[in-house]
C-alpha positions as CSV (number, residue, x, y, z in Angstrom):
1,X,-26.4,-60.4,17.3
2,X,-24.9,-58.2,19.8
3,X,-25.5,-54.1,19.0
4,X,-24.3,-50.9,20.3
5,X,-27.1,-47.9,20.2
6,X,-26.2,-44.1,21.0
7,X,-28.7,-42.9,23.0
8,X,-27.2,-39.2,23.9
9,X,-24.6,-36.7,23.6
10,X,-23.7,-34.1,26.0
11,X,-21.2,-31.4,26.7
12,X,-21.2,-29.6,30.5
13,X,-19.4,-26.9,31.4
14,X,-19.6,-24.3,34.4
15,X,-21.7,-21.6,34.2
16,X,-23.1,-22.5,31.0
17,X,-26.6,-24.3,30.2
18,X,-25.8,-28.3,28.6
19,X,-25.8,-28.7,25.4
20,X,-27.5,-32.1,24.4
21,X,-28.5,-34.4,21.4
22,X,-31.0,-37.2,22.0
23,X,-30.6,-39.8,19.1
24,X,-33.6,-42.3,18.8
25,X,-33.2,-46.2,18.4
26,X,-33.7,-46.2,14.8
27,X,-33.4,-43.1,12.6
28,X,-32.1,-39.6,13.6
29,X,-32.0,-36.7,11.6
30,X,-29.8,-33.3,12.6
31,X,-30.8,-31.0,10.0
32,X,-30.9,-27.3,9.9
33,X,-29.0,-24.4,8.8
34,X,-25.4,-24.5,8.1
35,X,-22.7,-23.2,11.1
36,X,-24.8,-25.1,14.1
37,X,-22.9,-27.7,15.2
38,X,-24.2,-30.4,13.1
39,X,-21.0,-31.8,11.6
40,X,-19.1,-31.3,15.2
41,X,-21.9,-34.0,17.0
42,X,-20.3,-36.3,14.2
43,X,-16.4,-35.1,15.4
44,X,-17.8,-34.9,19.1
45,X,-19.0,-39.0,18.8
46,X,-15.9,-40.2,17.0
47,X,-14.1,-38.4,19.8
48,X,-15.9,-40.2,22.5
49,X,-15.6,-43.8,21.0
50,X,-11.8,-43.3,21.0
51,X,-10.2,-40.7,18.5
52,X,-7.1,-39.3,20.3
53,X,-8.4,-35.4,19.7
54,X,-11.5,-32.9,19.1
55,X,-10.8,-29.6,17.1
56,X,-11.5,-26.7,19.4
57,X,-14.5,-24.5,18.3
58,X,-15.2,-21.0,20.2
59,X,-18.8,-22.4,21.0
60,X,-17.0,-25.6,22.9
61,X,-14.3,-23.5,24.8
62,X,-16.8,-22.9,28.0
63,X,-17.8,-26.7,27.9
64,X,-15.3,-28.7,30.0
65,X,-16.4,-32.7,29.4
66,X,-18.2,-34.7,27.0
67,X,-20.8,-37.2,28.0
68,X,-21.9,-40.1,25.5
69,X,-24.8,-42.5,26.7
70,X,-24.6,-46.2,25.1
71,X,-27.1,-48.9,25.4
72,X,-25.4,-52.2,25.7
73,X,-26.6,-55.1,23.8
74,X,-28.1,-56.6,27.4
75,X,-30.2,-53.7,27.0
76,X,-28.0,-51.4,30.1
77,X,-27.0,-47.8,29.4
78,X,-23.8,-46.8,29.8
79,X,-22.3,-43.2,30.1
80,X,-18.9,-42.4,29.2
81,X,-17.1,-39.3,30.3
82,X,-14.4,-37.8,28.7
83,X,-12.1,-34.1,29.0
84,X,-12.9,-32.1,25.8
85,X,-8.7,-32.5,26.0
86,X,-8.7,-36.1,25.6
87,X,-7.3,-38.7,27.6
88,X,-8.7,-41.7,29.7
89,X,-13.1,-42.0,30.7
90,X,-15.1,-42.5,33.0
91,X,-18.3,-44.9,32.8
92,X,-21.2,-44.9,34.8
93,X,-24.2,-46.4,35.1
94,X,-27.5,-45.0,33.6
95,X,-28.4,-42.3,31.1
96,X,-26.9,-39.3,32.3
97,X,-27.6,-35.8,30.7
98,X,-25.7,-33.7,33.2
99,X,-22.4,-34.1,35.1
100,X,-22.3,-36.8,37.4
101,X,-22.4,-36.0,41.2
102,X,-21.0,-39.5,42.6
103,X,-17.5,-41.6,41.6
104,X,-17.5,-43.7,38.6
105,X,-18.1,-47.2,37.9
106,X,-15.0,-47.9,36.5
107,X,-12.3,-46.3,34.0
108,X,-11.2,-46.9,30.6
109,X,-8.2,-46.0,29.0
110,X,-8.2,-44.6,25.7
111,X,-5.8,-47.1,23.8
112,X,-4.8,-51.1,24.0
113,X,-1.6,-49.8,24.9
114,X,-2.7,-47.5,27.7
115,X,-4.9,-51.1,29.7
116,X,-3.5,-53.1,32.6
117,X,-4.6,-56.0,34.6
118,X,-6.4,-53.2,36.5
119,X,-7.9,-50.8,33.7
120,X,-9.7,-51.8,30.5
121,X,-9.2,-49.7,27.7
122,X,-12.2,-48.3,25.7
123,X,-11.6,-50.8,22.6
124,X,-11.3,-53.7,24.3
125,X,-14.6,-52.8,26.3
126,X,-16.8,-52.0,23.3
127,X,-14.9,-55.0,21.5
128,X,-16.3,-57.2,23.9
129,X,-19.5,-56.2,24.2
130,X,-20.2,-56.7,20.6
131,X,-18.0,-60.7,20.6
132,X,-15.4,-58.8,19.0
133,X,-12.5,-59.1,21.7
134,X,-9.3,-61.0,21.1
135,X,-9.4,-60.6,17.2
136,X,-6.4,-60.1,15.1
137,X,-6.0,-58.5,11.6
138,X,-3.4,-58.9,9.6
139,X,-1.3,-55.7,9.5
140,X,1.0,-56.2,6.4
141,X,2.1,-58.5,3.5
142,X,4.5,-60.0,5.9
143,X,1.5,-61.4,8.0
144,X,2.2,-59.5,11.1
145,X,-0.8,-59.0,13.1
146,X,-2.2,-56.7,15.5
147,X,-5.3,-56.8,17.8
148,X,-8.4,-55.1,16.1
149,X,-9.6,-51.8,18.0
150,X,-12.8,-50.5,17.6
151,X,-11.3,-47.8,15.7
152,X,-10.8,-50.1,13.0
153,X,-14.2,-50.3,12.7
154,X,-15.2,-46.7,13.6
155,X,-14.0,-46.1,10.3
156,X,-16.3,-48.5,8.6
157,X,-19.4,-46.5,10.8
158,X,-18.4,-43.3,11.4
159,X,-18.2,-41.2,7.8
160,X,-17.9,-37.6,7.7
161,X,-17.8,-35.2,5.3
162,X,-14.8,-35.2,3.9
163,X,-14.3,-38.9,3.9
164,X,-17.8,-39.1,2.3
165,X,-17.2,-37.0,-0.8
166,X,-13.5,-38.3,-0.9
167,X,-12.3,-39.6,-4.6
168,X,-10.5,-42.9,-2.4
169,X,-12.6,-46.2,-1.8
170,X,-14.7,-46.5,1.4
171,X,-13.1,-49.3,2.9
172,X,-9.8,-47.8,2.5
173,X,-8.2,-44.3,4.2
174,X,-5.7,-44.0,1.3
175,X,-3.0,-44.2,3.5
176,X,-0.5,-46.7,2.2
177,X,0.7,-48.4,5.5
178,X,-2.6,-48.9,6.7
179,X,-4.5,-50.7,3.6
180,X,-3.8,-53.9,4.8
181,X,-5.0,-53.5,7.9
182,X,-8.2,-52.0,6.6
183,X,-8.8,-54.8,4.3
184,X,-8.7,-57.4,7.0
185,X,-10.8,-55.4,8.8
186,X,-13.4,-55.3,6.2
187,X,-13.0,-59.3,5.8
188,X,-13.7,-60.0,9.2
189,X,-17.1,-57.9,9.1
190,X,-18.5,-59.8,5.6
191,X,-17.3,-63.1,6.7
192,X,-16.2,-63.4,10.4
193,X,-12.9,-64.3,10.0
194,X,-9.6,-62.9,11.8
195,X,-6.3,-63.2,10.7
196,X,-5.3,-65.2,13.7
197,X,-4.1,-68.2,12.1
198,X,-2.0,-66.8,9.6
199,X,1.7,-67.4,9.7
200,X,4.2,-64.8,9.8
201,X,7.1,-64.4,7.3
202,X,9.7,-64.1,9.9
203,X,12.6,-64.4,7.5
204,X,11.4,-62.3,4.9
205,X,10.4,-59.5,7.3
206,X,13.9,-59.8,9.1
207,X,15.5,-59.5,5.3
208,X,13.7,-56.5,3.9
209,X,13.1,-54.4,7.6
210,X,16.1,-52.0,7.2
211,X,15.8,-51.5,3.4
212,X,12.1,-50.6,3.7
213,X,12.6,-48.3,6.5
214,X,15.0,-46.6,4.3
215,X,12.9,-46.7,1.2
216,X,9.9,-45.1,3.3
217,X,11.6,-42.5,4.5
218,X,13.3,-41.6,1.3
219,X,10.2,-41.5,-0.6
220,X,8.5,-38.9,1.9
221,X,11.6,-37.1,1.6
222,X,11.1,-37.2,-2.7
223,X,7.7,-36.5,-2.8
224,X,7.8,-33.9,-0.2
225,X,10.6,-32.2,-2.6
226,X,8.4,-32.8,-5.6
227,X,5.3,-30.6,-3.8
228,X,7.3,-27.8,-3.5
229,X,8.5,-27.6,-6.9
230,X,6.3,-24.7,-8.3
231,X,6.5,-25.8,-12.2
232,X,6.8,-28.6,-14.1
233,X,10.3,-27.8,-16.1
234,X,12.7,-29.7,-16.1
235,X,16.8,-29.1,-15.2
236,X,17.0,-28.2,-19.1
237,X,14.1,-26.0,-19.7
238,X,15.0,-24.9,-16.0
239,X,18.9,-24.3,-16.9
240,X,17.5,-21.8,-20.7
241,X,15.4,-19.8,-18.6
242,X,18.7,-19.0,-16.4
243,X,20.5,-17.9,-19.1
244,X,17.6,-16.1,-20.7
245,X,17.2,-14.0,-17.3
246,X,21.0,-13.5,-16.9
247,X,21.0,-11.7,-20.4
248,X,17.9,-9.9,-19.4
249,X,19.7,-8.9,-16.1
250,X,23.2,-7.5,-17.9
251,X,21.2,-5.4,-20.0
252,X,19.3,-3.8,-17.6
253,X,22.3,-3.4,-15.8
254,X,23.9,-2.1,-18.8
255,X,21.0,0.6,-19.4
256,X,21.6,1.4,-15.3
257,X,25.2,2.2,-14.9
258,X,24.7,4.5,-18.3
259,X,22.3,6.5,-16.8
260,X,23.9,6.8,-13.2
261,X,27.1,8.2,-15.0
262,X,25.5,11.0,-16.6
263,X,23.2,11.3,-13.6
264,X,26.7,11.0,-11.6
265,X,27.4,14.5,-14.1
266,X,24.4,16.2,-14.1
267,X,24.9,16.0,-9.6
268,X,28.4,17.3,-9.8
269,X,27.0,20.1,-11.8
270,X,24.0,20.7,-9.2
271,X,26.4,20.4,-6.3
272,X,28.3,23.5,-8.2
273,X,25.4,25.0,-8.9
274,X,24.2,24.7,-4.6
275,X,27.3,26.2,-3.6
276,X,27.3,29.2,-5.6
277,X,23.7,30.1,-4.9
278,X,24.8,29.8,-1.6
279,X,27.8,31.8,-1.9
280,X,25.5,34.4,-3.8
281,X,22.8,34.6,-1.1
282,X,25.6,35.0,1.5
283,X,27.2,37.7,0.0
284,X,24.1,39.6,-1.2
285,X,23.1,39.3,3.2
286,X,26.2,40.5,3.5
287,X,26.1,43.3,1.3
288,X,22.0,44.5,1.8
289,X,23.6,44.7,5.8
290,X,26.3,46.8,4.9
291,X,23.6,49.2,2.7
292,X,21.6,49.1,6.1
293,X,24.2,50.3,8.4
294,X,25.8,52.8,6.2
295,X,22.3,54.0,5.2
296,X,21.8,55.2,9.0
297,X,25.3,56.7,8.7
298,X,24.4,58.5,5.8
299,X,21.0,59.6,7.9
300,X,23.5,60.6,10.8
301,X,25.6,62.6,8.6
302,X,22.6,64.4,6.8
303,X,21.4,65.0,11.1
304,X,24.9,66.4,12.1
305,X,25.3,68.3,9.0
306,X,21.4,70.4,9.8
307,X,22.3,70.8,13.2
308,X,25.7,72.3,12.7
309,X,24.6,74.8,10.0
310,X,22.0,76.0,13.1
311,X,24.4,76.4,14.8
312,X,26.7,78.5,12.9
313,X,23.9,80.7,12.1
314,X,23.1,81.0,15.6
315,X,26.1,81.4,16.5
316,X,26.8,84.8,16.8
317,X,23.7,85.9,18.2
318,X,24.3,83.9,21.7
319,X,26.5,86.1,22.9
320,X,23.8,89.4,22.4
321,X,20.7,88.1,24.4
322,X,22.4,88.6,28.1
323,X,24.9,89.9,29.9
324,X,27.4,86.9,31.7
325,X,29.7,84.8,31.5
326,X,31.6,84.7,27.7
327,X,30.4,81.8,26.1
328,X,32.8,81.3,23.4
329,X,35.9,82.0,26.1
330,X,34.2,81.6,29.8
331,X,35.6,85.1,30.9
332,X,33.9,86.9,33.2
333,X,32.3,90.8,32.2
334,X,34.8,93.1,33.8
335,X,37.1,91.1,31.8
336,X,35.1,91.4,28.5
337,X,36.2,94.4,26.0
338,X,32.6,94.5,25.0
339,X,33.4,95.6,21.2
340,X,36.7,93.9,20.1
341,X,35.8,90.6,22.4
342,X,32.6,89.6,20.9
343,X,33.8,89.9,17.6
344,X,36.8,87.9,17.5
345,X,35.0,85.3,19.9
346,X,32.5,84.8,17.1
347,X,34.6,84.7,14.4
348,X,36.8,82.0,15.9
349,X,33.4,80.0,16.5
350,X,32.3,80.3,13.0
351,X,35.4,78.9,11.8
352,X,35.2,75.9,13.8
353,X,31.8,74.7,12.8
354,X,32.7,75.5,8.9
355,X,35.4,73.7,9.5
356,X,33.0,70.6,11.0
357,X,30.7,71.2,8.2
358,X,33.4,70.7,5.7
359,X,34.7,67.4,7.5
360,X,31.1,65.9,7.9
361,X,30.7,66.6,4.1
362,X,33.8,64.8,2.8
363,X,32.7,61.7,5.1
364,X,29.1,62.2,3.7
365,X,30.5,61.8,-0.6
366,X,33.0,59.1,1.0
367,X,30.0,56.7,2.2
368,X,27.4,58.2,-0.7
369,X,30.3,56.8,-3.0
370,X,30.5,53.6,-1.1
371,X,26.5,53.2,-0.7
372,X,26.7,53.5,-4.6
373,X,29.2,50.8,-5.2
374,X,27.3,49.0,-2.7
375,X,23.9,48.7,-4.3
376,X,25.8,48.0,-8.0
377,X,27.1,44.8,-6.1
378,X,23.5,44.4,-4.9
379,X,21.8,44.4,-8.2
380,X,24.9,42.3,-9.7
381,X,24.6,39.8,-7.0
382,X,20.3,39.3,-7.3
383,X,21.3,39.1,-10.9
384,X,23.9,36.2,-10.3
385,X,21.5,34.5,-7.5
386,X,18.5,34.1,-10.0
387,X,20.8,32.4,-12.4
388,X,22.2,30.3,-10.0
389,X,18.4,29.7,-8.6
390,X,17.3,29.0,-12.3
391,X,20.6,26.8,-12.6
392,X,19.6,24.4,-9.5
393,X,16.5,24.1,-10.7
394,X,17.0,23.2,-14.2
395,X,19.9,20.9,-13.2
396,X,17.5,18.7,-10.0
397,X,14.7,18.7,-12.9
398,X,17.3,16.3,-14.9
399,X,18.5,14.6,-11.9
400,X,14.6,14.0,-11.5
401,X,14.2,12.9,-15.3
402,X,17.0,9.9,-14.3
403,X,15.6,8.7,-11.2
404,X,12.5,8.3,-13.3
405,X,14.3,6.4,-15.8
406,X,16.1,4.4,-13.0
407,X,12.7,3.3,-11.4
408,X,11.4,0.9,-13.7
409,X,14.7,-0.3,-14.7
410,X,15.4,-1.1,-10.6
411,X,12.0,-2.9,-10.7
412,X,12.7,-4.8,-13.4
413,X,16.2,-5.8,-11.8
414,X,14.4,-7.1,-8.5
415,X,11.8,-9.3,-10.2
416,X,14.4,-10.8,-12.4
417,X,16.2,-11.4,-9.5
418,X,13.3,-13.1,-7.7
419,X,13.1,-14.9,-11.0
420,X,16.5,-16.3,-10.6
421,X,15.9,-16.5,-7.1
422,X,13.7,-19.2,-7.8
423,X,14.6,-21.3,-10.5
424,X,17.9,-21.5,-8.6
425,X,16.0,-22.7,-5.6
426,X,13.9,-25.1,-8.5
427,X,17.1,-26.3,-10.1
428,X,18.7,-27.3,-6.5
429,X,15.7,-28.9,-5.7
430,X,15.7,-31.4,-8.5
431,X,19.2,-31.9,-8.5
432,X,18.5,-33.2,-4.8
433,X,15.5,-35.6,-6.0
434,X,17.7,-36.9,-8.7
435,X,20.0,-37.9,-6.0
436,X,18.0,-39.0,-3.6
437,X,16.1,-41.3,-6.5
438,X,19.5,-42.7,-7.1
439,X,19.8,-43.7,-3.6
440,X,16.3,-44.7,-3.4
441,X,16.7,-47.0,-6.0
442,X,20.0,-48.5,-4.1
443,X,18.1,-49.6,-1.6
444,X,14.8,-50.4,-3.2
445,X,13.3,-53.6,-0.9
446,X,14.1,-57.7,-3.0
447,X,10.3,-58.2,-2.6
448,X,9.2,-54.3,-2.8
449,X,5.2,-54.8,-1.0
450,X,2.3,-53.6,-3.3
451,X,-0.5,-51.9,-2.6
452,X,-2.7,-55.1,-0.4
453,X,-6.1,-56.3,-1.6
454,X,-8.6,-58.4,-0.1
455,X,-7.5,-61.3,-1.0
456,X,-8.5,-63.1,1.7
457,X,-12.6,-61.9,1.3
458,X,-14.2,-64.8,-0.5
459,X,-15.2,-63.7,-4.4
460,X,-18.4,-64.9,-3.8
461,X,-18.7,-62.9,-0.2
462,X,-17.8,-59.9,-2.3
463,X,-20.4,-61.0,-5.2
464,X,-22.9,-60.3,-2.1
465,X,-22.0,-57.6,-0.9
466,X,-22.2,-55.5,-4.2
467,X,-25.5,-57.3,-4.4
468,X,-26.4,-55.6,-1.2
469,X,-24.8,-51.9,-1.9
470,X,-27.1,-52.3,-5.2
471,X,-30.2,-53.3,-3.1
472,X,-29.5,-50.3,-1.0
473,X,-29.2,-47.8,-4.5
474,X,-32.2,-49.6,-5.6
475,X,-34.3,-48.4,-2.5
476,X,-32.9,-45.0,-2.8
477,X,-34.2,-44.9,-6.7
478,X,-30.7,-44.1,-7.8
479,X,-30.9,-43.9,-11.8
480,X,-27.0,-45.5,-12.4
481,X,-27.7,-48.1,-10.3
482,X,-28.0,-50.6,-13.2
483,X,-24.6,-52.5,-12.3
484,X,-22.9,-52.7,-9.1
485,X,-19.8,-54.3,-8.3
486,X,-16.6,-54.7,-5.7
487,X,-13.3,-54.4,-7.9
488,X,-10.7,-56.4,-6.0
489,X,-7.8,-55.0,-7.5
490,X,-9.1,-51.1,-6.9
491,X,-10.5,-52.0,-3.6
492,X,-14.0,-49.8,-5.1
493,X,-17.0,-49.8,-6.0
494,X,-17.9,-49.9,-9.7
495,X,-21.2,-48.5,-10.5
496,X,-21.9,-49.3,-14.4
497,X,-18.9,-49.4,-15.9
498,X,-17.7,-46.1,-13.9
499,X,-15.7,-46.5,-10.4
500,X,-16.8,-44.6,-7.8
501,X,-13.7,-42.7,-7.0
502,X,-13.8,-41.4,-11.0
503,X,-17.3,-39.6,-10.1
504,X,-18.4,-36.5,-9.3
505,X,-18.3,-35.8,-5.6
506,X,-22.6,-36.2,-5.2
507,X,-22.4,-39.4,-6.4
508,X,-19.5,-40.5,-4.3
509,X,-21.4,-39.1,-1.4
510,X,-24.0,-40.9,-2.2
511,X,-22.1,-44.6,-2.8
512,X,-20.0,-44.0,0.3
513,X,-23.4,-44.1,2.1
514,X,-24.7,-46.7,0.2
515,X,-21.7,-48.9,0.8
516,X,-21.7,-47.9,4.3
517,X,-25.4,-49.3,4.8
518,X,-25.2,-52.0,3.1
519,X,-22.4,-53.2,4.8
520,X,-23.7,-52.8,7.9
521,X,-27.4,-54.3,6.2
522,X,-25.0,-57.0,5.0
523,X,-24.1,-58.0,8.5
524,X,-27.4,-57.6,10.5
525,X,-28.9,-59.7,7.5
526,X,-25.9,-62.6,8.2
527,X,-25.9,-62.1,12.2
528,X,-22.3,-61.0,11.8
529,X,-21.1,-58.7,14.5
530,X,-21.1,-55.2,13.5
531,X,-20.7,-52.1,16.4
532,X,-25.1,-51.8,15.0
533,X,-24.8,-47.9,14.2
534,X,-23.9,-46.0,11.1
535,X,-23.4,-41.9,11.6
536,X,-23.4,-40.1,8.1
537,X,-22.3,-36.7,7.8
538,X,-23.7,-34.9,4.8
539,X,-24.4,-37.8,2.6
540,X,-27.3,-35.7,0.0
541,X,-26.4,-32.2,0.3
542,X,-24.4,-32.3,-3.0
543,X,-26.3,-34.8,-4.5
544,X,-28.3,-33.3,-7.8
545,X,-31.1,-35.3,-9.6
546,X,-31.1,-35.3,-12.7
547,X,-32.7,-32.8,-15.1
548,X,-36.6,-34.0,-16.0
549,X,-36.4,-34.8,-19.7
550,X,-38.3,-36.7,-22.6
551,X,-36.8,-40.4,-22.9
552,X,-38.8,-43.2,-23.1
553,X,-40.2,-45.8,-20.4
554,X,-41.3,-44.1,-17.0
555,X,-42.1,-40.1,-16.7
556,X,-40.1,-38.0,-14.2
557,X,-42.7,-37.4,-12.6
558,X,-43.3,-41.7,-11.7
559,X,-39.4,-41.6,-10.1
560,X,-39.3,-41.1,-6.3
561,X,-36.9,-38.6,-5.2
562,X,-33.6,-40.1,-4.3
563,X,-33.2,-37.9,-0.8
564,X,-37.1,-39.1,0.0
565,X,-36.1,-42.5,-0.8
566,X,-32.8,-42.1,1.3
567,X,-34.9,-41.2,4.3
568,X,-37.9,-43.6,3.7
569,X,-35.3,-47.0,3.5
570,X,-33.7,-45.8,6.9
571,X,-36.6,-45.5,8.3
572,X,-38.5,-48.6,7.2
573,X,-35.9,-50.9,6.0
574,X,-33.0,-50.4,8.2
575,X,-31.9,-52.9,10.2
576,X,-29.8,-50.4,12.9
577,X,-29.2,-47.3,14.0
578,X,-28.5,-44.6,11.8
579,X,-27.9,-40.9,12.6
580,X,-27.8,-38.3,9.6
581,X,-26.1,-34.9,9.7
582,X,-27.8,-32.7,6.8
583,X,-28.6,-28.9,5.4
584,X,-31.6,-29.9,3.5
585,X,-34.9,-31.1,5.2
586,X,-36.1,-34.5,5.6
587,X,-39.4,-35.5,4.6
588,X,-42.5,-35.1,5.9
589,X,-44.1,-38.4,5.8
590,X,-41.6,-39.8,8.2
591,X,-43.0,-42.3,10.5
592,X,-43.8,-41.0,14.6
593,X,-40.4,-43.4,15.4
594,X,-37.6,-41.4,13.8
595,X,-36.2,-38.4,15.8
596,X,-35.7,-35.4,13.8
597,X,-33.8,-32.7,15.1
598,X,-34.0,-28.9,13.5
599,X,-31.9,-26.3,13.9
600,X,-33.0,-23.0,13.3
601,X,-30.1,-20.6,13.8
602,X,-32.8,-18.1,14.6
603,X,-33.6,-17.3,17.9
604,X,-36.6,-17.6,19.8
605,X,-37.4,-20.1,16.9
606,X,-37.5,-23.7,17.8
607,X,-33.5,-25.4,18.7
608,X,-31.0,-22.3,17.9
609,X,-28.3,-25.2,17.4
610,X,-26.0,-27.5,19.4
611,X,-24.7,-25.2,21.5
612,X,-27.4,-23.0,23.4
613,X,-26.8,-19.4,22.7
614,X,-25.0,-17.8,25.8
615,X,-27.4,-15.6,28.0
């Protein structure tokens, strides 16, 4: 029987050191700590036998290309390279670990649909290689057919995690338009069969083509409506909660417009209030400026009034001191009657500054009088300010005591508006399912296609095959291993009277892998062709044994431990090539053939990871 066998993986970049994975012939185990780059191998060789795209990591961005090394079943290695961005590869000859230095040996293209007479594509080279070429499956219950691609049976090969611990059956994606062809895939591995020969339903096909398409569509369109529906009311309990929030909405707004209208008083009142403090404060500047100027006045007065009584006092002696000219009249002495002169001069003088006095004094009692009135309307006007002050206050502390009020009343209004918001939006939504279900039902198909089962496997092929799964669970010293079956209608495996898909997720892991294995065991054992590897991402690490207790028969102790046994029937009784991806350590009583790779994720302590560490 013709085999494919891994032999390396490699990513190259520039300026960065390869990062490589040698798988060996028989068993190879990547183990280590978690975050490495274990589960991306698995990704990285699904990429490079043909899936379209590989998630971007920021350990991969400086890597560039991918190289994959396959041994042919003539023995002959074969490297294919491929852009970490996809597209077409590149084979050449040999093992290579690094980045080729001469022109390929030929190209591939990715898909069937991507070949010409000139270029093979990567399918139909692998296909061949392993007497799979020129096979048809059957694609749907119409019996169109389509040539197999490798990827078909990728699936069947390549499991990773998530497909291993998923709840739908192994042989099936759970993708409705592609069971069938999934199913004829898994007929032509157990029994070597295409679908070649089967006869196409032109007529019906041609009858049911437009309202299918329709149907399809309008079913994505339903269920996508029915995932965004965010409760499971219906229009009725949907319609009462409206109403409910409406009420709830009027009396809160109720409650709101009550207290903005005396809060609507209580401003008027403050505005009132502001505008005579203001008034107040700019008549008392007013005033303690007018008290300030006509206090100098009154300072000027009291000046004028000192001086001028010096003077009059003085006064009469000026004229006494020396002889010159008069200073009361300017006349010269021989003009002065010395006696009769001097006297009237000085009397005359006198007069006048009385007379000043007596003027400066009525102005002085005029502005005392004033400065008196002034400082009443000082005193009256401090008085009226502080009530005004005490006013504002009082009257912004009530305006405060509503806006407190008005808070949670305004929150309350915006979440029962949200709440509206959305059972609007939930009511509008199934209004437009019900409609759309009424057109969907318009146009619902004569002969409507059910979910496809492998009706064309052989009962008896099947029979086998669960025969095989349960050798596999026997090896591994699985304790529900009793019963094993293929259920034709579910497309599963039933394990007891339990399907697998109705189990916890560590024992669907472990059933995917058993299926997996002993389909492939199922094969080798048959010489049917099968692509001769199996890659299994995480298969044990949520797998629990059971708890040791008291029962009768064999002592806990006396059962071998299902992840030993795991490794120990790869190892030994194995038929091909199988590469594990796992946390938990393998055994050590391994034989010297199985490669077993660690990572550490410690540095300077064995294999870091995948990717060396940069520097």
């Amino acid at each position: 029987m013709s085999r494919l066998r891994l032999t390396r993986l490699t990513f190259v970049g520039k300026g960065v050191p390869n990062a490589s994975v040698e798988f060996g012939p028989g068993l190879t185990v990547v183990y280590g700590a978690s975050d490495t780059g274990k589960s991306y191998i698995v990704e990285a060789i699904d990429f490079m036998l043909g899936r379209k795209t590989l998630k971007s990591i920021p350990e991969a961005e400086p890597y560039s290309t991918i190289l994959l090394a396959i041994t042919l079943p003539d023995d002959t290695t074969l490297t294919l390279e491929r852009s970490l961005k996809g597209g077409s590869f590149r084979a050449y000859h040999g093992d290579l670990a690094s980045a080729p230095d001469s022109p390929p040996a030929f190209r591939l293209a990715a898909a069937h649909g991507q070949a010409s007479s000139k270029t093979d594509s990567l399918s139909g080279f692998l296909l061949r290689q392993i007497g799979l070429d020129a096979r048809q499956i059957r694609k749907n219950k119409r019996n169109e057919t389509v040539p197999l691609s490798f990827r078909n049976l990728c699936f069947l090969c390549i499991i990773d995690e998530t497909k291993m611990q998923a709840t739908t059956p192994p042989a099936l994606s759970g993708q409705y338009t592609t069971a069938t062809s999934e199913i004829s895939t898994l007929k032509l591995l157990l029994q070597g069969e295409d679908d070649s020969a089967i006869a196409q339903d032109a007529g019906a096909a041609e009858r049911r083509k437009i309202s299918r398409g329709k149907a399809e569509v309008l079913d994505v369109v339903i269920r996508d409506l029915r995932e965004s529906l965010t409760t499971p009311q219906g229009p009725l309990e949907l319609s009462t909660r409206l109403s409910r929030i409406d009420g709830s909405l009027q009396e809160h707004t109720s409650e709101i417009d009550s207290i903005l209208e005396a809060r609507s008083g209580v401003a008027a009142e403050h505005a009132a209030a502001t505008r005579t403090h203001r008034s107040c404060q700019s008549r008392l500047e007013e005033v303690r400026e007018l008290i300030s100027r006509f206090s100098l006045l009154h300072a000027k007065y009291d000046s004028d009034l000192e001086r001028l009584e010096m003077v009059r006092e003085a006064g009469s002696l000026l004229g006494f001191f020396r002889r010159g000219v008069c200073v009361f009249c300017g006349a010269e002495v021989a003009h002065q009657a010395a006696d009769a002169h001097s006297a009237e001069e000085i009397t005359a003088f006198g007069n006048s500054v009385l007379t000043e006095i007596q003027k400066t004094n009525a102005l002085r009692e005029d502005l005392l009088i004033t400065l008196s009135d002034l400082r009443a309307q000082e005193g009256r006007l401090r008085s009226e300010l502080e009530e005004a002050a005490t006013a504002v206050q009082a009257l912004r502390g009530r305006i405060s005591t509503f806006d407190e009020e008005l808070a949670p009343q305004r929150i309350a209004i915006e979440e029962l508006m949200n709440a509206r918001s959305d059972v609007e939006r939930e009511l509008a939504t199934l209004g437009q399912i019900e409609k759309l279900e009424a057109l969907r039902a318009s146009v619902q198909p004569e002969d409507p296609e059910i979910v496809p089962t492998p009706s064309g496997v052989n009962d008896k092929v099947l029979v086998e095959l669960a025969g095989a799964v349960k050798e596999v669970l026997g090896q591994w010293s699985v304790p529900i291993a009793d019963s094993v079956t293929y259920n034709k209608n579910l497309n599963d495996l039933f394990v007891g009277d339990q399907a697998r898909g109705s189990r916890g997720k560590g024992v669907r892991s472990i059933l995917h892998a058993a299926f997996t294995l002993g389909l492939a065991q199922y094969c080798f054992d048959r010489d049917l062709e099968h692509p001769g590897f199996v890659v299994l991402d995480s298969p044990l690490i949520t797998y629990r044994e059971p708890e040791p207790g008291v029962s009768e028969g064999p002592t806990d102790e006396e059962f071998a431990s299902v992840s030993d046994s795991f490794y120990r029937y790869l190892d030994f009784q194995f038929d091909g090539q199988c590469i594990v991806v796992e946390n938990t350590d393998p055994p050590s009583n391994l034989s010297d053939e199985a490669k077993l790779i660690h990572f550490t994720k410690r540095l300077h302590q064995g294999q870091y990871g995948f990717f060396p560490l940069p520097g």
